[in-house]
Steps between C-alpha positions, in 0.01 A plus 500: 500500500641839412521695843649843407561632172914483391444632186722841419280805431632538105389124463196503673328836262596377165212595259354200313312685256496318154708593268389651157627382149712714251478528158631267289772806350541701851896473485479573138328849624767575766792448261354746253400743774878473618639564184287806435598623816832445466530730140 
């Protein structure tokens, strides 16, 4: 039986919300933004 919690604090509030999809191209997107930054 689990008498006390031992967890640490920055284990214990982790947020478990799902997590959402990228597009299919999404690192296609931030190399192009990058290099039309970088001119």
């Amino acid at each position: 039986h689990i008498k006390k919690f031992k967890r640490d604090e920055w284990i214990a509030h982790r947020d478990f919300a799902p997590i959402s999809k990228l597009s299919d191209n999404c690192l296609n997107e931030l190399i192009s933004e990058n290099v039309s930054a970088a001119e």
